[in-house]
N, C-alpha and C positions, 0 to 999 in steps of 0.2 A: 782323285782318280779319274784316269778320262772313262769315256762309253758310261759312264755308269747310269743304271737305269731309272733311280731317283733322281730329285734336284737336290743331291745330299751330297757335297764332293769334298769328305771328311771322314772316310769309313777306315784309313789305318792312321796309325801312331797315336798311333791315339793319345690333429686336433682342430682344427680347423682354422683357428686363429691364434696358437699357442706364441707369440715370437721371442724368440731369442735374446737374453737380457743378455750377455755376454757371450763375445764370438770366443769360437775355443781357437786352440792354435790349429795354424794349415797344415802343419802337420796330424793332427788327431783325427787321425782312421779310426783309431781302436774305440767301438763303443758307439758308433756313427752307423744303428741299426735302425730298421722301415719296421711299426707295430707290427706283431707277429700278426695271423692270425685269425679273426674270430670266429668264421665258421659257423656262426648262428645265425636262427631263422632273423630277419631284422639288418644283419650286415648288407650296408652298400659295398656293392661287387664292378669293379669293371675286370671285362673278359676281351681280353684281344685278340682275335683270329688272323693268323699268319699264314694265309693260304698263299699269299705274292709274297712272304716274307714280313719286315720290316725295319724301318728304319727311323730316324729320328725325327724330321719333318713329315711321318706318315702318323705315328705317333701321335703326337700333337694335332694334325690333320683333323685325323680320327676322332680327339675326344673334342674339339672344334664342331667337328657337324653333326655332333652325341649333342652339343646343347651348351659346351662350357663358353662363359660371355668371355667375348677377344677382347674388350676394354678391362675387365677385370684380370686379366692373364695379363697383356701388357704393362696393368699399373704395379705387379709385383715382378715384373720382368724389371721393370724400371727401377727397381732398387737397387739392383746389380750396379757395383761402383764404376761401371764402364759405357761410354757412348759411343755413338758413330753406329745405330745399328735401328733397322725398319723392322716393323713384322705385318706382312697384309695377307690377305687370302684371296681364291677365287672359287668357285664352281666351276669344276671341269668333271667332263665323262671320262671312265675307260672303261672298253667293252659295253658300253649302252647304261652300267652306273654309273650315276654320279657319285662327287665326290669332292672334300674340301683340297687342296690344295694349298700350301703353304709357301711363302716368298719369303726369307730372312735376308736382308739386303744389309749390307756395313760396306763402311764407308775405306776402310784400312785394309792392304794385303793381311792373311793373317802371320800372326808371328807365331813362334815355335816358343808356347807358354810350356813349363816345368809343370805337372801332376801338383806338387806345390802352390804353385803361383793360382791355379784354376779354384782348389780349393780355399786360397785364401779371399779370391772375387766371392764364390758361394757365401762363406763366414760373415765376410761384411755386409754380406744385404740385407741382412735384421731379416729373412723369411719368416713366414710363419714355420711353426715348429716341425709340422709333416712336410713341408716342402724344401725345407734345408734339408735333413735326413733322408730324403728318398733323394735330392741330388746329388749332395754328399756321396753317397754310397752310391748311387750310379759310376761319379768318376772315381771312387775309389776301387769298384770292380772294373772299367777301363786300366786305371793305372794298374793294377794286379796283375790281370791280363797281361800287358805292355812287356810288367815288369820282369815274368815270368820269362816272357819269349826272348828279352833282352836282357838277363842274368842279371839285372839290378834292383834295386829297392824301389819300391814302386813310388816312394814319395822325389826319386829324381828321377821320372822316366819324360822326357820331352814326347808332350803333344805335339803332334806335327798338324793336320787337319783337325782333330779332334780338338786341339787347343784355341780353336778359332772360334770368332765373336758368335759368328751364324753357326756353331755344333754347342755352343756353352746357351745358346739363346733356345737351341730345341731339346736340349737335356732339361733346365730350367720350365722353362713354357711348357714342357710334359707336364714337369710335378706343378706345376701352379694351376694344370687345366684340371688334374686329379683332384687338386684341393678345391678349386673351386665349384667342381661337380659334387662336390663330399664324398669322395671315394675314400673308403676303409680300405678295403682289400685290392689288389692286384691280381687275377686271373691271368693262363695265357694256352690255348691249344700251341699243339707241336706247331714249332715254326719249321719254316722253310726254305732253301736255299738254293741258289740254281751249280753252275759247274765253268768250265775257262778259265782264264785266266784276268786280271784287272791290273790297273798301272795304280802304286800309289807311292807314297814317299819312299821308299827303300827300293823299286821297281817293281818287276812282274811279279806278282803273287796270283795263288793259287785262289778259286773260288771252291766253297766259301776261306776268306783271307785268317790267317790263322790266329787272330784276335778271337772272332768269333767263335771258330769252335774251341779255342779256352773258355772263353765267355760261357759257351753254350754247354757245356761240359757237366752231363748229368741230367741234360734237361730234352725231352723229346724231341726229337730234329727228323726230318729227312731233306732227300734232295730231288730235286726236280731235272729235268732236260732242258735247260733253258740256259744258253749262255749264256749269263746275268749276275751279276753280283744281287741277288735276292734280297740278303739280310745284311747290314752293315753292324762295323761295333760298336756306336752310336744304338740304335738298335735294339740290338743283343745285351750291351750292358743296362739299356733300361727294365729288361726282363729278367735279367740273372739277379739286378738289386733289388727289384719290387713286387717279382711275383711269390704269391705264396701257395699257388696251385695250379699244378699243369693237369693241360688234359682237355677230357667234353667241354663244354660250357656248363657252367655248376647251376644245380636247380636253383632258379630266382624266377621273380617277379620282373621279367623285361620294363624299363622305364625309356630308354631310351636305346639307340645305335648309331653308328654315324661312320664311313668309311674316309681314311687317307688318304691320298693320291701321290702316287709317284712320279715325274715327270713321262717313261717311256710310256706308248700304246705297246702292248706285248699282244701278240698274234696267239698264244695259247689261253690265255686268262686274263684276267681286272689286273694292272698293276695296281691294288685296293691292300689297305689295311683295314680291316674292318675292329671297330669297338662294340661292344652290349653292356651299357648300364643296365642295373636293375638291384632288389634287395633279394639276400639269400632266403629260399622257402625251406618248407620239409618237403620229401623228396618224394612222396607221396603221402603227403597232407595232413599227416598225421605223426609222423616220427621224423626230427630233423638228421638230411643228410650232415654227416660230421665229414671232416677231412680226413680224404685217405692217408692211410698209412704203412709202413713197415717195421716191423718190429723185431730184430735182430739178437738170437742170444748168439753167446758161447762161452762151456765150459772151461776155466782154465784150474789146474793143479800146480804149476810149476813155475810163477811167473811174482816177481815182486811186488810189495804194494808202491813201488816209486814207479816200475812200468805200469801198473794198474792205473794210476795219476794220471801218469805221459797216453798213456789209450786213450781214456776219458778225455783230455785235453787235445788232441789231435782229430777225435772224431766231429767233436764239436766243432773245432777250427773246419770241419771238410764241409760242413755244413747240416748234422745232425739238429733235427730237433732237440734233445737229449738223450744223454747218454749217464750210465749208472753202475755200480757194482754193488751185487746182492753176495752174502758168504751163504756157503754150502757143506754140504757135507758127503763125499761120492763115496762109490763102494771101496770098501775094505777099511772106511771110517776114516778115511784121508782129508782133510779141511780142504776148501777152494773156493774159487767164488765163481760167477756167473754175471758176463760183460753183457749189457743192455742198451740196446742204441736202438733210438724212436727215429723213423726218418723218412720223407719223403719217398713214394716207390722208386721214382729216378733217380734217386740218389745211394739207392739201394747195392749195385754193385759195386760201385765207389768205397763206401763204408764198408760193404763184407771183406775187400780185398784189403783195407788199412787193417781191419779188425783182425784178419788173418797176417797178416806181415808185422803187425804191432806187437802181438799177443805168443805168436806162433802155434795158434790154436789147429789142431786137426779137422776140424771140423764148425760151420757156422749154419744155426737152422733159422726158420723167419717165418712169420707169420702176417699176414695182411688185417687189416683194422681200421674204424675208424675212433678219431678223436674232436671232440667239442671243445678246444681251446678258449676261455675268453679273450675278447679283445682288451687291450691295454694300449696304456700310451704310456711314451716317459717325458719327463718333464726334467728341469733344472735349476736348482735352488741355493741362495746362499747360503754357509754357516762359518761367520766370521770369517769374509769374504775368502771361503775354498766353495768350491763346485760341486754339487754333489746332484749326478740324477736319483728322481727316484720317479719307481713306476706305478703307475696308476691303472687299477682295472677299478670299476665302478667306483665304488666312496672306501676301497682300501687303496690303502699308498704303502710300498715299501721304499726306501734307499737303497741303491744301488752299493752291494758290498765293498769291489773294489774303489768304487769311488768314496766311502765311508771311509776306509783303512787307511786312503791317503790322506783325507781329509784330518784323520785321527792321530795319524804320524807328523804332519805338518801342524797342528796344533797341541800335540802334548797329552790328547785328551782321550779319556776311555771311548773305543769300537762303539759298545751299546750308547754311548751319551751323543757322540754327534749322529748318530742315526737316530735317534728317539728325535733329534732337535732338526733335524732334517725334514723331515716326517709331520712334526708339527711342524716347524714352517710352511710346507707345502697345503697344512690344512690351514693354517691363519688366513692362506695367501687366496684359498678358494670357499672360507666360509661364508653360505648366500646373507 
């Protein structure tokens, strides 16, 4: 896009050492998720503040002048099966902060890579295990996006700037700077966005361009007065795939900060993305803050247990934490049950309106809360050579059920025996 206010010109078409023993296929979306969660006093947090927005070399910028080493980001950069491509920095001011600045230089025009094709570069780099997974699913919320606006399946949707070396180098170098700083958690206050219009592969589009608010969809936003493409999808989809809490900045122990730099000086504010490492505290000192929450009922009496299924599995798809059916008993001794969806406050209207159009419920009531989720990670194990994740939160491990069931159908062999065998393998694999 031309004028744009980053040096980012790719904004439409868009565990620490765990690695990767076998790539999955480029097409596997499904199951390609960033650890929920942990919300405990002890969790490493980064919080990204979107006051100018953000974008994908702000991003990386940011966690760059937080403290993450550029030669250990590069040398997992470099496993990416593709060359022809720089990464340097500088220090530069906007508005009197300074700020890292990022230069992604390649050597090739970019070509017009398939949603497909980008995910099959991620797969092959052998990442460590959180840095595949949070890029993974970065371009898998781009493609989505993409695919949504462009009525097709997100694994054909052609990147057009987005599929280029220097947008695949700042999506990547995000998640390798996360891992390298040992960030757990993902944080992100409301982002920001300015207004006009921008040029980009399809033509004139609208600011912000309408990648992003799919992207952003659910998630705190405003707009500014600033003719500027603020936020990009680049961006946007780093925060729609990796954050797991919007909002203030979450009570921590500050360890570090470090702001991004965008190419333009802007007359109103810091073209600045700003980061804050730190570990999550109690919230006063004494009781840990947990992650906010929404918790959603509604009664239904007249609805099947196959649409009861299809609710539950829809809400979840929308992005619920989880979702449940408790049976009841309402007056005049009528059997029913009571639809339960746990969910982000943002995500809160989104879910009431499916719950209500799913259900055709009369009425949906909600209450605010929080939760202390453990952290987990998942992992990927053989059993006679099928795939099976299983996850891991301290020293229990489960298997992953859909992955067990296939495993169990492709082998012959009983549900409970290849998960029991999963399960031990994964503890042979980490016995000290």
């Amino acid at each position: 896009m031309a004028d744009h206010q980053h040096d980012h010109t790719h904004p439409h078409d868009h565990s620490h050492d765990h690695s990767h023993d076998s790539a999955p296929s480029a097409l596997a979306w499904d199951g390609v998720t960033v650890p929920a969660s942990g919300g405990a006093p002890g969790t490493t947090v980064a919080w990204f503040h979107c006051f100018s927005g953000i974008a994908g070399d702000m991003a990386l910028g940011a966690l760059l002048d937080a403290g993450a080493d550029l030669d250990e980001v590069r040398a997992l950069l470099a496993r990416l099966p593709v060359s022809g491509w720089s990464l340097e920095t500088e220090t530069v001011m906007r508005s009197g902060i300074g700020g890292t600045k990022v230069h992604v230089r390649t050597e090739a025009s970019p070509p017009h890579r398939r949603a497909s094709d980008v995910v099959a570069i991620v797969a092959e780099a052998g990442l460590p295990d959180r840095v595949h997974r949070r890029a993974l699913a970065t371009f898998r919320a781009l493609a989505e996006a993409e695919g949504h606006l462009h009525r097709q399946p997100p694994e054909t949707v052609h990147f057009h700037e987005v599929g280029a070396l220097d947008a695949i180098v700042d999506v990547v170098g995000t998640c390798a700077a996360l891992e390298v700083l040992g960030v757990d958690e993902v944080a992100s206050s409301p982002v920001a966005d300015g207004l006009g219009t921008v040029r980009a592969a399809h033509g004139e589009l609208p600011v912000p361009v309408p990648a992003v608010v799919s992207l952003l969809a659910g998630a705190p936003t405003y707009g500014l007065p600033i003719a500027r493409e603020l936020t990009t999808p680049t961006g946007a989809a780093l925060l729609a795939a990796n954050v797991v809490q919007w909002g203030p900045m979450p009570a921590m122990t500050i360890t570090a900060s470090g702001f991004g730099a965008g190419t333009a000086e802007l007359d109103e504010r810091p073209n600045l993305t700003q980061v804050v490492l730190g570990t999550r505290t109690a919230a006063d000192g004494s009781v840990a803050e947990g992650q906010p929450v929404v918790a959603l009922e509604a009664n239904v009496d007249d609805v099947t247990g196959e649409v009861l299924a299809h609710t539950i599995a829809r809400l979840l798809d929308a992005g619920a934490h989880d979702a449940w059916v408790t049976p009841i008993v309402m007056k005049k001794g009528r059997p029913a049950h009571t639809v339960h969806v746990l969910a982000d406050p943002a995500l809160a209207p989104v879910l009431r309106d499916l719950l209500v159009a799913e259900t055709g419920t009369l009425g949906v009531r909600a209450s605010t809360m929080q939760r202390w989720p453990q952290a987990r990670e998942v992992h990927t194990v053989e059993v006679d050579g099928q795939t099976v994740r299983v996850k891991v939160s301290g020293s229990r491990a489960k298997a992953e059920h859909d992955d067990v069931a296939a495993a169990a159908r492709a082998l012959g062999r009983p549900l409970r025996d290849v998960a029991r065998r999963a399960e031990q393998v994964w503890a042979d694999d980490h016995r000290n």
